[in-house]
C-alpha positions in Angstrom: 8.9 -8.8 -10.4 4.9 -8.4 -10.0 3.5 -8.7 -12.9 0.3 -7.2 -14.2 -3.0 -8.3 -14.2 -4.4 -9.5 -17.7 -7.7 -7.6 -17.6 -10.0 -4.9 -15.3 -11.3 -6.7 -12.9 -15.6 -6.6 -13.3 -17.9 -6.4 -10.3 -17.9 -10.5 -9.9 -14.2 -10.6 -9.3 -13.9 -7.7 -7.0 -16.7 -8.9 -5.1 -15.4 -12.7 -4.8 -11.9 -11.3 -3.7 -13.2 -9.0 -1.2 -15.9 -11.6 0.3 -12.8 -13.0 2.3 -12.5 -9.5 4.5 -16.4 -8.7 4.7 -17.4 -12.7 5.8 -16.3 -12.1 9.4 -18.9 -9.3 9.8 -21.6 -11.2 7.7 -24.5 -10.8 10.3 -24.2 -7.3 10.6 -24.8 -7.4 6.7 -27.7 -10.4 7.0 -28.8 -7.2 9.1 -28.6 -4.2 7.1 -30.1 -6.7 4.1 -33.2 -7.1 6.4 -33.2 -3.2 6.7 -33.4 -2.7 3.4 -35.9 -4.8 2.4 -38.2 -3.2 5.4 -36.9 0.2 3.8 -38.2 -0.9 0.2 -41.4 -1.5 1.0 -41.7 1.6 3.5 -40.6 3.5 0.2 -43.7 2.1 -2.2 -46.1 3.6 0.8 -46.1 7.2 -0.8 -46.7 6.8 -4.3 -50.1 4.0 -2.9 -51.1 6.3 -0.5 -50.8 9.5 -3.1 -52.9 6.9 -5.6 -55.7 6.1 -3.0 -55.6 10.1 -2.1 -56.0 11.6 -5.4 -58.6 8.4 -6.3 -60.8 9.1 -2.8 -60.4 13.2 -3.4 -62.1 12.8 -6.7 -64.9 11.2 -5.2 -65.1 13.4 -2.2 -65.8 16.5 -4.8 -68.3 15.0 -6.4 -70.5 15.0 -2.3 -72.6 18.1 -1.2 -69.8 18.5 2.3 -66.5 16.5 1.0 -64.5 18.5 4.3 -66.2 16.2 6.5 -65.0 12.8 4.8 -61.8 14.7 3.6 -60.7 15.2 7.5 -61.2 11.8 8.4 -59.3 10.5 5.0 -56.7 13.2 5.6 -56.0 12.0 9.6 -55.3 8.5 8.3 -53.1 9.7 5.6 -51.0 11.9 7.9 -50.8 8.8 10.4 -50.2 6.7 7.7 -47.2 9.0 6.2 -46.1 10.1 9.3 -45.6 6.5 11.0 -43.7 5.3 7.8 -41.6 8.7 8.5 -40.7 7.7 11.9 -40.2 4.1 10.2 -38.0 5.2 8.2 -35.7 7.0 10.5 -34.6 3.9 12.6 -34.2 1.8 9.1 -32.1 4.9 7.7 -29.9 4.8 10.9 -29.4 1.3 11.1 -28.5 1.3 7.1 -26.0 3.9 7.5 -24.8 2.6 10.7 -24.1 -0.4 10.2 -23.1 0.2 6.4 -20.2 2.7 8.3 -19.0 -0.2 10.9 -18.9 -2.5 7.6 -16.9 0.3 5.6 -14.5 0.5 9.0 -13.9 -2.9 9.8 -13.2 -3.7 5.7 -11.0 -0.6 5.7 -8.9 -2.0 9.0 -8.1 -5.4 7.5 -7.3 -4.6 3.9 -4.8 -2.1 5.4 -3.5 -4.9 7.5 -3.6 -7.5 5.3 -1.5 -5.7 3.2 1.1 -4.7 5.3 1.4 -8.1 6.4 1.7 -9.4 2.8 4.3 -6.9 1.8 6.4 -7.9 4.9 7.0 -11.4 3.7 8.3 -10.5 -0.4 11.7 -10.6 -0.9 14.0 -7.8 -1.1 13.6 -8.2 -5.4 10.1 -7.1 -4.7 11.1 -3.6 -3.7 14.2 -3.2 -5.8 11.7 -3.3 -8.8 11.4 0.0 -10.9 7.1 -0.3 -10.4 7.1 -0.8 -6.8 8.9 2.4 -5.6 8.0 3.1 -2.2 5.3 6.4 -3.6 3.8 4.0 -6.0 3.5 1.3 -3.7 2.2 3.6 -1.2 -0.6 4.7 -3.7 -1.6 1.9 -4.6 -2.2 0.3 -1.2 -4.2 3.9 0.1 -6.1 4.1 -3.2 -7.0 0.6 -3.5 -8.0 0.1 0.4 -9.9 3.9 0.0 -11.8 2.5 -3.2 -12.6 -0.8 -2.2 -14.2 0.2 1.3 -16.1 2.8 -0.8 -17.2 -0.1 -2.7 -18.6 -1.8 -0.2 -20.3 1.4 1.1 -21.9 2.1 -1.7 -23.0 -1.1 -2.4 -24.3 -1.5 1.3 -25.4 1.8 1.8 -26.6 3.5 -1.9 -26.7 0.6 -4.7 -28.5 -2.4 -2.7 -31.2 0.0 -1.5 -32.2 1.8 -4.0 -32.2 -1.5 -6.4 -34.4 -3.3 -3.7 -36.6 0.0 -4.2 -36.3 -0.3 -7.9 -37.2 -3.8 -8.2 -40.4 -4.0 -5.7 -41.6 -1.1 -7.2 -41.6 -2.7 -11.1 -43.3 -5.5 -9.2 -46.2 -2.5 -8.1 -46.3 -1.3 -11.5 -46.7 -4.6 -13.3 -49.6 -6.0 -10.8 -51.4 -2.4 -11.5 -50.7 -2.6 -15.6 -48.4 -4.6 -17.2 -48.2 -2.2 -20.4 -46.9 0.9 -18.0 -44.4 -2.3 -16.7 -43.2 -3.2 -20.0 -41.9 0.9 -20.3 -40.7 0.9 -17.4 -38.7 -2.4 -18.0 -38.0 -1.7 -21.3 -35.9 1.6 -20.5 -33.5 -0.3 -18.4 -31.8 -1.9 -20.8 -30.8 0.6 -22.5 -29.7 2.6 -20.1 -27.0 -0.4 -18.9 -25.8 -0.8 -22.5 -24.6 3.1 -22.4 -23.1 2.4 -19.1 -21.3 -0.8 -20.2 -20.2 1.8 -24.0 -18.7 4.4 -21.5 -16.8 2.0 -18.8 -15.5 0.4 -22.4 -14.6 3.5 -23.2 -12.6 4.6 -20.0 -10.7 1.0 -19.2 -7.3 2.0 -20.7 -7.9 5.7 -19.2 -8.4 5.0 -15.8 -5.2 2.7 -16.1 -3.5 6.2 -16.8 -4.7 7.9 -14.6 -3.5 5.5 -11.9 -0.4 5.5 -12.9 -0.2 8.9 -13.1 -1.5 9.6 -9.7 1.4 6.5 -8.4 4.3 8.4 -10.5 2.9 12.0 -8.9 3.0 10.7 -5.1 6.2 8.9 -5.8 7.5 12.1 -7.3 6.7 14.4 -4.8 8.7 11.6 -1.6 11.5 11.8 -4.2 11.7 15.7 -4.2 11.4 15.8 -0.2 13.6 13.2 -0.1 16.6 15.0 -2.3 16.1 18.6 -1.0 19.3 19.4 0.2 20.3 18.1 -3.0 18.3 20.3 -5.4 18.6 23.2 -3.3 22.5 23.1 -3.6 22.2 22.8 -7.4 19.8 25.3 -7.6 17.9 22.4 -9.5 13.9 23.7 -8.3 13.4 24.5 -11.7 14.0 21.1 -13.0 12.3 19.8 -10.4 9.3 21.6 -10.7 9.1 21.1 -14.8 9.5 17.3 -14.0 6.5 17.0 -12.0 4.4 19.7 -14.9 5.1 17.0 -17.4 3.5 14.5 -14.7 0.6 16.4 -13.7 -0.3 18.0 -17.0 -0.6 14.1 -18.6 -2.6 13.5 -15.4 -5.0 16.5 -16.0 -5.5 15.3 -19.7 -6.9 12.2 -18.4 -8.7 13.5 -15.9 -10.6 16.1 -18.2 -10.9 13.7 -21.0 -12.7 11.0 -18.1 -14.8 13.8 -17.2 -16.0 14.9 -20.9 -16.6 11.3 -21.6 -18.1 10.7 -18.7 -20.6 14.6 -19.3 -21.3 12.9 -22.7 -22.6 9.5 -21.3 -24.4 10.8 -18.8 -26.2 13.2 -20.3 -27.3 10.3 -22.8 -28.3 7.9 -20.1 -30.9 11.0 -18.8 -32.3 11.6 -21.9 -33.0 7.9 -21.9 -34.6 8.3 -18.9 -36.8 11.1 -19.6 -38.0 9.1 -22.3 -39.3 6.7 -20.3 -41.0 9.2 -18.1 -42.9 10.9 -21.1 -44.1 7.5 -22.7 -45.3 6.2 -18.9 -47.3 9.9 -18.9 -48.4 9.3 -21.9 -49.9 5.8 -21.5 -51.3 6.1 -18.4 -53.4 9.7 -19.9 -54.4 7.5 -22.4 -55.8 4.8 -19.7 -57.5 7.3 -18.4 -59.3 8.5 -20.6 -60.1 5.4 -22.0 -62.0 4.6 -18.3 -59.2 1.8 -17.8 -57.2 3.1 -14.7 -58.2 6.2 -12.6 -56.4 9.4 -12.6 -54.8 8.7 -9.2 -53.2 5.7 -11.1 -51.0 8.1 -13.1 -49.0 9.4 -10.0 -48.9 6.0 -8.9 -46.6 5.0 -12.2 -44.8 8.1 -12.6 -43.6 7.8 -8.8 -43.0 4.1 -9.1 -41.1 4.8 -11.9 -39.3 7.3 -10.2 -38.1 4.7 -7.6 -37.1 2.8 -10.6 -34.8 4.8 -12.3 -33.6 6.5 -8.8 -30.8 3.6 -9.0 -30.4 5.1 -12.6 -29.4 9.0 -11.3 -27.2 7.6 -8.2 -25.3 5.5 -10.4 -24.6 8.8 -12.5 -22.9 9.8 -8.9 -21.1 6.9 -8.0 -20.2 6.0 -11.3 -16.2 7.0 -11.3 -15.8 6.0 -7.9 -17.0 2.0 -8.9 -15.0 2.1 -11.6 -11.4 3.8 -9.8 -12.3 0.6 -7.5 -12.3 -1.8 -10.6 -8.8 0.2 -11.5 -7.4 0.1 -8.0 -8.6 -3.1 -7.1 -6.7 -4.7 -9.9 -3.6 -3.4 -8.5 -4.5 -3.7 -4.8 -5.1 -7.8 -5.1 -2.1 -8.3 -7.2 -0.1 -6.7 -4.0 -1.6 -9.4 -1.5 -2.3 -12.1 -4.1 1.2 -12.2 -5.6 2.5 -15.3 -4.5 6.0 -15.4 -6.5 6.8 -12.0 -4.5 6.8 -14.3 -1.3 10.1 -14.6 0.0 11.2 -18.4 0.4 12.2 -19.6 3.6 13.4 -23.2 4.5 12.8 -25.2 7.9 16.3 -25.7 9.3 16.1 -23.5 12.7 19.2 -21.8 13.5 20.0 -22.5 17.5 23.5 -21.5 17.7 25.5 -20.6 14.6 29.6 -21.4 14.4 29.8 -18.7 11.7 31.2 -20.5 9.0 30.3 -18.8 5.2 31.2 -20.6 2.4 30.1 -19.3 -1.1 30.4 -21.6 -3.9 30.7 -20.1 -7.4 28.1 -17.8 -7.2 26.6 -15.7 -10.0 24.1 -13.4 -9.4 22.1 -10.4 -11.1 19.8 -7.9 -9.7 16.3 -7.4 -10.2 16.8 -4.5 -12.6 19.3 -6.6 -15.0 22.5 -5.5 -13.3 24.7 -8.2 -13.3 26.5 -8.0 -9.8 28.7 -11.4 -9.3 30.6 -13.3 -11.2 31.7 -16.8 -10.0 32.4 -16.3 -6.2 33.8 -18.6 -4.3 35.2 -17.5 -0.8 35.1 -18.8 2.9 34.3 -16.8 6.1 35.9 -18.3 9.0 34.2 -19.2 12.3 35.9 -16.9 14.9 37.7 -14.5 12.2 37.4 -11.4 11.0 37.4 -11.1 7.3 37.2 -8.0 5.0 35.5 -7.0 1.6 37.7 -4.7 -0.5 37.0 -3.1 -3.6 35.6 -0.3 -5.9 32.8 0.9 -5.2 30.1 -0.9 -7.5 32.8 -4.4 -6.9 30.5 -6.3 -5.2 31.1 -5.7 -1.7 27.0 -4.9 -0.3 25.7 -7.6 -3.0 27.6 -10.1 -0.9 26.5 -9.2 2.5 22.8 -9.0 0.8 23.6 -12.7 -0.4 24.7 -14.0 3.3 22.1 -12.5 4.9 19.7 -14.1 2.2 18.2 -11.0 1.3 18.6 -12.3 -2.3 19.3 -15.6 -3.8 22.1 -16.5 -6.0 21.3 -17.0 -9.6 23.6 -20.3 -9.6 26.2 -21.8 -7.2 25.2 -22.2 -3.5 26.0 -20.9 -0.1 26.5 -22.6 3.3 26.6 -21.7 6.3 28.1 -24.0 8.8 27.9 -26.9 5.9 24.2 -26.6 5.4 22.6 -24.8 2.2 21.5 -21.0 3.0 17.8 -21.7 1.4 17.2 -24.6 4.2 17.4 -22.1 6.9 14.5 -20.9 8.6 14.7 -16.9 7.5 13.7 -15.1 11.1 16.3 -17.5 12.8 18.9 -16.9 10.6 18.8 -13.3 10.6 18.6 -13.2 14.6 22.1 -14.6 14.4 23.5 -11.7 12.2 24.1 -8.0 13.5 24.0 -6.0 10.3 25.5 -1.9 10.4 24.6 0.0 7.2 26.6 2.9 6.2 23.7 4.4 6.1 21.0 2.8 9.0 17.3 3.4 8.8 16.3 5.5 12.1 12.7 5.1 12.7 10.2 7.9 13.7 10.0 7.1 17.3 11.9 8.2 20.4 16.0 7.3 20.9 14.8 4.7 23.2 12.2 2.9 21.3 14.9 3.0 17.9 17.8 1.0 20.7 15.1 -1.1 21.4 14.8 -2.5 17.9 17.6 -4.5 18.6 16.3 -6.5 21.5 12.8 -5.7 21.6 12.3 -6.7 25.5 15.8 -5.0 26.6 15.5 -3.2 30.1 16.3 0.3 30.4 19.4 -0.6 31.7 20.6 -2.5 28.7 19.6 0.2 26.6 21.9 2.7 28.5 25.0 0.0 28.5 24.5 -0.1 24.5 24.3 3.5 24.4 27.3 3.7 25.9 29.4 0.9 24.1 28.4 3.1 21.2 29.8 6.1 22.9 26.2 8.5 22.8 25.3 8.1 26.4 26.7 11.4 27.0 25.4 12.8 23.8 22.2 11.9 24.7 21.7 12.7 28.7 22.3 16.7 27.2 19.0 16.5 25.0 16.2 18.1 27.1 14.1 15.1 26.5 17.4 12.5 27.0 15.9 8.8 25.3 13.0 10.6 24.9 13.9 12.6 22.4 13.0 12.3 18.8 15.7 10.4 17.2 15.5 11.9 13.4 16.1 15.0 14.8 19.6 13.5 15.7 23.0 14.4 13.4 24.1 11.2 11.0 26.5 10.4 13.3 24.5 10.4 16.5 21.7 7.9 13.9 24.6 5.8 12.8 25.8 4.9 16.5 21.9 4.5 17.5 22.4 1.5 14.5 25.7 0.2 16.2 23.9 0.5 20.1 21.2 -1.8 18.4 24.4 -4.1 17.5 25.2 -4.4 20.8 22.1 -4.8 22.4 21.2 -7.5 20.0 25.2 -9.2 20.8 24.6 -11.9 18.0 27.7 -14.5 17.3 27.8 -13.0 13.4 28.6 -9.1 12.7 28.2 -7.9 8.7 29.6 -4.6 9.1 29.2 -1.7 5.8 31.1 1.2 6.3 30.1 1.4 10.1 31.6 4.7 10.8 31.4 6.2 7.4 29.5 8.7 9.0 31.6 9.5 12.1 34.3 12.2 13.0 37.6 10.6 13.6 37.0 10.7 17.3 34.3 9.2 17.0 35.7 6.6 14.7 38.4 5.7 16.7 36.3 5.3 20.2 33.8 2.7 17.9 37.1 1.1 16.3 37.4 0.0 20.0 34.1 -0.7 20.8 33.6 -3.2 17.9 37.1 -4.7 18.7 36.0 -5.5 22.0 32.3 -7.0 20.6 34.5 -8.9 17.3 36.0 -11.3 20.3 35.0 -14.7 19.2 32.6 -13.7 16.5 32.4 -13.9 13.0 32.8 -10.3 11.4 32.5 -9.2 8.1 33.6 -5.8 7.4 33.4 -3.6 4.0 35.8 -0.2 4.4 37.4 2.2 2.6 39.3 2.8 6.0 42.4 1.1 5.7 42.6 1.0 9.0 39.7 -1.2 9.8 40.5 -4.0 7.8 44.8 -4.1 7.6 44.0 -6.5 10.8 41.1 -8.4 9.4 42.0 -12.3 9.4 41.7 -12.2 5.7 41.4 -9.8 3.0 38.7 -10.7 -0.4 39.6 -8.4 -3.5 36.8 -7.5 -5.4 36.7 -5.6 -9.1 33.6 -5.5 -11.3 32.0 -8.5 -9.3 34.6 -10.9 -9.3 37.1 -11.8 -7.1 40.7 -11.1 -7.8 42.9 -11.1 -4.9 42.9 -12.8 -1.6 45.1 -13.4 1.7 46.3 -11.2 4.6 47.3 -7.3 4.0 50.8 -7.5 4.1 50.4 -10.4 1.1 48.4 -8.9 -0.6 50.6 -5.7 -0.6 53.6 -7.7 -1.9 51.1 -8.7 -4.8 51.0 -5.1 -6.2 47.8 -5.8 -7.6 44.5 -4.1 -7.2 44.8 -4.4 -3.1 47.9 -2.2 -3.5 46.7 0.5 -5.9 43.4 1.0 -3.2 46.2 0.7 -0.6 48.5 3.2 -1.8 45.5 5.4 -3.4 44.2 5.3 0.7 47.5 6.1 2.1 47.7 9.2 -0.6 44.2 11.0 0.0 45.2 10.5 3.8 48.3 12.5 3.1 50.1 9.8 5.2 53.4 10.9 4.4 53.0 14.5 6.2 51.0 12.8 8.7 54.0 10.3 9.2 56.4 13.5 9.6 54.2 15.4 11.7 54.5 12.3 14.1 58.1 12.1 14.1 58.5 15.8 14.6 
């Protein structure tokens, strides 16, 4: 179960976690650095060039024809301004530019480094009440959105305007080191409001990200159970479920935002301060014959390009901080490493297909104790069949074999070796696996056959598809294989899973309920088809039918995780144990008896 992280990340910690995805593009950012130290200095030019204007102007008054020396100093000022202008474009493009391609590239690889980290966790991982697939969804979009607008801001905005901000407190000081010491002064007190209101909103933007996780997984869950609420007439309840969700997530937001009015409002009042005391000083210099009038728009501009870093950070601000909040749960996706799921080294070339479990034991992640003590063979060659309740223990089992999940205690072997020393991917490539209910992907009917032998021909595709009796269904869609395979009925999706079956052909079968889903023509043309493909295979098979498993090889009994009856049907019906109540409760919902005598009549 992921577990969460002590503390809100600080700026440090993000940025050592993140170096690791922006290190490959590291000249483009040596680049943009250079930019931005050529854009600093372009951006002291005005505030020296308004100084030596207003300075020479004052002068130029004071001459019996200042027009004639005031055209000549205003062509070199215009040249001046208008080359840094011109400057300034090419640095602004390549900033932003380059900045973007960094943002992009970022972007692509947390996205895929993610994906590829949640691939490899176990199937615990997902099982876990925190990472439902809406949360876990949010918290991958969120956290990749706010980290690349991290490193956009700091590329783009924050390293900019603090290279502006520091050259130009290096101006001011080399001009007058009192109008410095305001300027420097101001600062910190600015940061220490900043650090009050982040304390402030830690615990807060936690909320608030959990809210937004428990909104998105909300809203899958509702498209997910339509038909559902819609036949209960349950919209309603629905709709009041996701008001108590969104009303605690507008309380957080508005209280973020009121906090954040507060602080801000503070920090600019600190700010103005600084800009009255700099007027003031610098008047007073003035008049005292110390500096020259031009010098008090050189401060109050320089100080403007000091405390421009000061009214951005009131803009970026919550978007710096969701990043510290997303972040946090972003790198405990891809940093989790007890999520990983194990796999040994023993390569699986050709498996016999003999199980063996061992008095196993074993709980789910959630607490639900599932097993109890199993111990059972599965013959190489044989069919044998789950039975049981539903909730017995029957799924848990085929989850175990196909080491989806690991036993709490006892072991499993296959073929006399431990399950945990097999190599995972070549393990599973032995195993067929039919769900009673199979995933269909979004894709064409072609593309979802295909998943079970990714380099099949065309041809192969079409002999599965007709193994699992759809051929014909399929060659009267407009679009045949082409078609968009979600838009097929269950049963049509269920025998796309059991095509994939036979176009994968591996020597072990694990079948759930594999025609839960079908009409009884149906069922009885894939009763044949998997007869045919059980030949000299090991086969599992969990069913209510009766029909499918009265000639498995062997019969396991299951009740409330533990295993009560074993041997072949007619055995186990001489038992009259639990086998024979699910037998005779079968044969009774079937109505077998008027079956029987509509037969004989």
């Amino acid at each position: 179960m992921a577990k969460p992280f002590s503390k809100t990340l600080d700026l440090v910690s993000i940025v050592r976690q993140l170096w690791p995805f922006v290190r490959p593009y590291r000249t483009m950012i040596f680049g943009t650095l250079a930019l931005t130290l050529v854009g600093s200095l372009a951006a002291q030019v005005n505030p020296l060039v308004l100084k030596y204007t207003v300075d020479h102007v004052d002068a130029l008054i004071q001459l019996p024809d200042p027009m004639k020396e005031g055209l000549r100093l205003l062509t070199i000022i215009s040249i001046i301004l208008f080359t840094k202008e011109i400057v300034n474009i090419f640095i602004q493009f390549g900033q932003k530019f380059y900045g973007e391609k960094i943002r992009i590239n970022v972007s692509n690889s947390l996205a895929q480094k993610a994906i590829r980290r949640i691939l490899t966790y176990h199937m615990g991982f997902f099982a876990a009440p925190e990472n439902q697939s809406g949360k876990l969804q949010t918290r991958i979009d969120r956290g990749v959105e706010s980290l690349t607008r991290l490193v956009q801001n700091f590329f783009i905005d924050i390293l900019p305007l603090f290279c502006n901000a520091i050259l130009a407190l290096v101006i001011m000081f080399m001009a007058n080191v009192y109008v410095g010491l305001i300027a420097i002064t101001i600062l910190p007190a600015y940061f220490y409001v900043s650090a009050r209101q982040a304390k402030k909103l830690q615990g807060v933007r936690r909320q608030l990200r959990g809210g937004r996780e428990n909104k998105s997984n909300g809203l899958l869950n509702i498209i997910d159970s339509m038909t559902v609420i819609k036949s209960f007439v349950r919209e309603d309840v629905e709709e009041k479920k996701q008001l108590v969700i969104q009303q605690q997530l507008t309380d957080d937001q508005l209280y973020t935002r009121r906090t954040n009015f507060t602080y801000d409002g503070v920090k600019s009042f600190i700010e103005q301060i600084g800009v009255v005391l700099i007027i003031i000083l610098t008047a007073y210099l003035v008049l005292n014959h110390q500096i020259s009038i031009g010098a008090i728009m050189l401060h109050i501009m320089l100080f403007n390009n000091v405390s421009a870093p000061i009214r951005q950070l009131h803009r970026i601000y919550d978007e710096v901080n969701d990043a510290f909040i997303y972040a946090e749960a972003f790198f405990q996706i891809i940093e989790d490493d007890e999520e990983i799921e194990q796999t040994g080294t023993h390569a699986v070339t050709e498996a016999e297909g003999t199980f063996e479990m061992k008095q196993v034991n074993f709980t789910y992640p959630n607490g639900t104790r599932a097993l109890y003590d199993i111990s059972l063979k599965i013959e190489r060659g044989k069919t044998t069949a789950l039975v049981g309740l539903s909730g017995a223990g029957k799924s848990t089992i085929l989850n175990l074999l196909n080491k989806f999940y690991e036993p709490d205690s006892g072991a499993i072997l296959l073929d006399g070796v431990n399950l945990n020393e097999y190599e995972n991917a070549s393990l599973r490539s032995e195993i067929g696996l039919v769900l009673q209910k199979n995933h269909i992907f979004k894709g064409t009917i072609e593309d979802n056959i295909r998943y079970g032998k990714i380099e099949a021909t065309n041809e192969e595709i079409v002999t599965a598809a007709r193994k699992a009796y759809l051929h014909d269904q399929i060659m009267e869609l407009p679009m045949q294989y082409k078609s968009d395979a979600q838009l097929l009925s269950g049963g049509q999706q269920q025998r796309i899973a059991i095509a994939r079956l036979f176009l994968k052909d591996p020597p072990i079968i694990f079948l759930d309920e594999p025609t839960a889903s079908l009409d009884a023509i149906a069922t009885e043309q894939i009763k044949n088809s998997l007869d045919a493909i059980k030949q000299n295979r090991t086969v599992v098979i969990i069913s209510h039918s009766i029909s499918q498993i009265v000639d498995a090889d062997i019969i396991y009994v299951l009740k409330q995780g533990r295993l009560v009856e074993s041997g072949k049907h007619e055995d186990l019906v001489k038992q009259e144990g639990v086998y024979k109540e699910i037998f005779d409760a079968s044969a009774r919902s079937l109505n077998i008896a008027r079956i029987a005598q509509t037969l004989n009549a």
